[in-house]
C-alpha positions as CSV (number, residue, x, y, z in Angstrom):
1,X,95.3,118.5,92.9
2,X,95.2,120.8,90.1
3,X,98.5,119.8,89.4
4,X,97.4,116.6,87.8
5,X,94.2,117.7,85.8
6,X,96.2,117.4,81.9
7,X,96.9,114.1,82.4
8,X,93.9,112.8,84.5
9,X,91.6,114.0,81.6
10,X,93.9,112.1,79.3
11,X,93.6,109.2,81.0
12,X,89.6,109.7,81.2
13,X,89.9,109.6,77.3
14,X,91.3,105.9,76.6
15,X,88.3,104.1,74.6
16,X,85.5,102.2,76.1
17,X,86.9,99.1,74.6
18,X,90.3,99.4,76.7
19,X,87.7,99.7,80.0
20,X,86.1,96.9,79.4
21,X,89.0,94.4,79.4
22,X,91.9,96.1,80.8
23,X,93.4,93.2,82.2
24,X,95.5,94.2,85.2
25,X,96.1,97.8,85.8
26,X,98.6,99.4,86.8
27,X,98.0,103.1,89.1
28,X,100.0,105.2,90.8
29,X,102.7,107.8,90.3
30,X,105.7,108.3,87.3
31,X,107.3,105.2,88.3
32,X,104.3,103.4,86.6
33,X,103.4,105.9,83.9
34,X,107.3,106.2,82.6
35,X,107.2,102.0,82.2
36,X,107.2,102.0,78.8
37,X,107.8,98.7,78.4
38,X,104.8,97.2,80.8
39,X,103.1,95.9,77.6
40,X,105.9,94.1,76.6
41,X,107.5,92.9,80.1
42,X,104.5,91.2,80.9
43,X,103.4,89.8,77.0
44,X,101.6,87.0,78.6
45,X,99.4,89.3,80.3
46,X,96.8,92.0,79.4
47,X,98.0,95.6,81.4
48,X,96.9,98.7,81.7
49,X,98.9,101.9,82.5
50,X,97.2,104.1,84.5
51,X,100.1,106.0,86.0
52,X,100.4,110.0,86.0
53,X,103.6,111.8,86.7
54,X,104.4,113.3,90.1
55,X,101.1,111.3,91.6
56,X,101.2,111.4,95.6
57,X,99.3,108.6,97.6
58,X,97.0,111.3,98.2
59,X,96.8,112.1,94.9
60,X,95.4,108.5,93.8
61,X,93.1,107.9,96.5
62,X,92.0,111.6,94.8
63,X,91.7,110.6,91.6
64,X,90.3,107.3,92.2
65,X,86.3,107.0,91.4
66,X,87.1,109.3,88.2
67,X,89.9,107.3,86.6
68,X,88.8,103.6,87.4
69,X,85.2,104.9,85.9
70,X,83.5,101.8,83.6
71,X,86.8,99.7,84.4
72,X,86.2,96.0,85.2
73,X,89.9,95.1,85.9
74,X,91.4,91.4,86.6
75,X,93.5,93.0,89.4
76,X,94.9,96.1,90.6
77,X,99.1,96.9,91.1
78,X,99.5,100.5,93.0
79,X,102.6,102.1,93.2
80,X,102.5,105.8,94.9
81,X,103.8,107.3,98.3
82,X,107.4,108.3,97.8
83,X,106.6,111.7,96.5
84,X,104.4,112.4,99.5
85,X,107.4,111.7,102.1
86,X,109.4,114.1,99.3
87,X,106.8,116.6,100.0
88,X,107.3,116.9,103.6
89,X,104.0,114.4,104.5
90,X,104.4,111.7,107.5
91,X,104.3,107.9,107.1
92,X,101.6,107.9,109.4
93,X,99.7,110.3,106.9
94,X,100.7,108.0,104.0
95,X,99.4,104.9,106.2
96,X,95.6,107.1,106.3
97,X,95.7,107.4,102.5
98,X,96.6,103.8,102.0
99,X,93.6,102.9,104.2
100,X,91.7,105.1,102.1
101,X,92.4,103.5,99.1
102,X,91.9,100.0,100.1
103,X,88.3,101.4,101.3
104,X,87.5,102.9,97.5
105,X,88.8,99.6,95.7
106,X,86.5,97.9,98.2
107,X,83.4,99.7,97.6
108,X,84.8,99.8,94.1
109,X,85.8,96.2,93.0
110,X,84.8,94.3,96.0
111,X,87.9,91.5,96.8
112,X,89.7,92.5,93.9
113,X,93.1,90.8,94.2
114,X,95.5,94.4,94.9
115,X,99.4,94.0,94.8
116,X,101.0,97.2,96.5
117,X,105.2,97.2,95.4
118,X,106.6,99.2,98.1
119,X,108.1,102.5,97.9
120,X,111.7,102.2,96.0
121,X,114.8,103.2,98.0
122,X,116.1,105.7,95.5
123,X,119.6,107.6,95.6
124,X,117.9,111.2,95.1
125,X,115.6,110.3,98.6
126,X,118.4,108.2,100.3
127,X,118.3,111.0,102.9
128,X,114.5,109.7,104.0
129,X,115.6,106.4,103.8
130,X,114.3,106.0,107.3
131,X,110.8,107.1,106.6
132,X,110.9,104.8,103.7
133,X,111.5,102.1,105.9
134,X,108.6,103.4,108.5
135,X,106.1,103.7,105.8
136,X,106.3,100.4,104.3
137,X,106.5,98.7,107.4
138,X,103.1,100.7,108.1
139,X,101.5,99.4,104.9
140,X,103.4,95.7,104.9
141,X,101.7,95.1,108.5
142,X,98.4,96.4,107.5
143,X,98.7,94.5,104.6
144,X,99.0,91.1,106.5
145,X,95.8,91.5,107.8
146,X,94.3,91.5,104.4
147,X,92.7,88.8,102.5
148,X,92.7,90.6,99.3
149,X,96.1,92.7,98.7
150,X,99.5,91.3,98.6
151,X,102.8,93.3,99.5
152,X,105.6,93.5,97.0
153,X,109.0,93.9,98.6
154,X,111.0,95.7,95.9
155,X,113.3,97.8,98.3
156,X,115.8,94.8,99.5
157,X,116.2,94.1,95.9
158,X,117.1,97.3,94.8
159,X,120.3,98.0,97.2
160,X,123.7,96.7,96.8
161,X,125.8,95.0,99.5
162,X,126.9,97.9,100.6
163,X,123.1,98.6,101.6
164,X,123.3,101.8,99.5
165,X,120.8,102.0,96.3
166,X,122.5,100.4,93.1
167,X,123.1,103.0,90.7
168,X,122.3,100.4,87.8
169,X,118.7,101.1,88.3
170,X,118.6,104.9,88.4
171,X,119.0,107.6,85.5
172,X,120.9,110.3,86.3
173,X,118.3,112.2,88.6
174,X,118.8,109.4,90.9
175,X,115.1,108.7,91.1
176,X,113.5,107.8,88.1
177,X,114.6,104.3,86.7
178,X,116.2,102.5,84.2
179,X,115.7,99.4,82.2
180,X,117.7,97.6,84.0
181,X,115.2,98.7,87.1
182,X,111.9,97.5,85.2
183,X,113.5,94.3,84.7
184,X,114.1,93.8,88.1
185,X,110.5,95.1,89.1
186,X,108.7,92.8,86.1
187,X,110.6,89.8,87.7
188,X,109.6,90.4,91.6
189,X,106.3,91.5,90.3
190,X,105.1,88.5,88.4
191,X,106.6,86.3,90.7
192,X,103.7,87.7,93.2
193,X,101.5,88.1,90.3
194,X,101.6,84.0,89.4
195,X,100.8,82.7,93.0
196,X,97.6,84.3,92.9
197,X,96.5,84.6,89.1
198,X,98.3,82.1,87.0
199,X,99.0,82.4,83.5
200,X,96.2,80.3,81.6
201,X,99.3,78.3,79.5
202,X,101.6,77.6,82.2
């Protein structure tokens, strides 16, 4: 995990003030830390990025207890998992890492309310496509027997009718994405987001 240390301890130096009230955060791998725009897709809201680039599954459930230190969170949105399958990992060994994380939020924040977004089907990883698809079946069913986290279906959305991924949402490594894919994610994710923790003014 050594990998990660540079911008772990950079996250371990945001100001006591921002752990205090951090709203929701957000945690998980370079699909959450390269959101620019969080702040500003969700306005209404108060966020906090807590994404590192290249983060595994393994790699969160890892880092955990360090980087949600002092924290006292509204609710928790995890992204993470697709560069363990690129890695050469199992879904079933993304399912035990999953299972560990739920267990450190729980000792952690008690019933926090947790929103996992599935694993993206990108054009770069289109060749795993069917681990993917086993892995977030995995978590969705687990899921289901949860009180506490909610699972966010952002694959379907993300393919065209051809079944393919649409190229809108990707740059040009075919994995990372564009504005146009943050829109799409802000959209699916509030519409979770508001069942369960509705915006004061609405």
């Amino acid at each position: 995990m050594q990998w990660y240390e540079d911008e772990v301890r950079g996250l371990e130096k945001r100001q006591l003030s921002d752990r205090q009230d951090p709203g929701i955060i957000f945690y998980g791998s370079s699909s959450i830390r390269m959101w620019s725009s969080l702040k500003t897709d969700f306005a209404d809201r108060k966020v906090t990025n807590l994404g590192f680039g290249g983060s595994t599954l393994a790699a969160t459930v890892w880092f955990f207890e360090r980087l949600m230190t002092d924290y006292n969170p509204q609710a928790l949105v995890v992204y993470a998992g697709d560069n363990d399958l690129s890695d050469g990992r199992h879904p079933e060994e993304l399912f035990i890492f999953f299972q560990q994380l739920t267990a450190h939020v729980k000792a952690r924040f008690g019933d926090l309310p947790c929103y996992f977004i599935s694993l993206k089907p990108s054009l770069s990883r289109w060749h795993l496509v069917e681990q993917f698809r086993y892995t977030n079946t995995l978590i969705a069913d687990e899921i289901s027997k949860m009180d506490n986290w909610i699972y966010i279906d952002v694959f379907k959305r993300m393919l065209n009718e051809s079944g393919t991924p649409n190229p809108e949402f990707y740059g040009q490594d075919g994995l990372h994405m564009t504005e146009k894919g943050y829109q799409l994610w802000t959209g699916i994710v509030e519409e979770e987001l508001v069942k369960s923790l509705p915006l004061v003014n609405a």
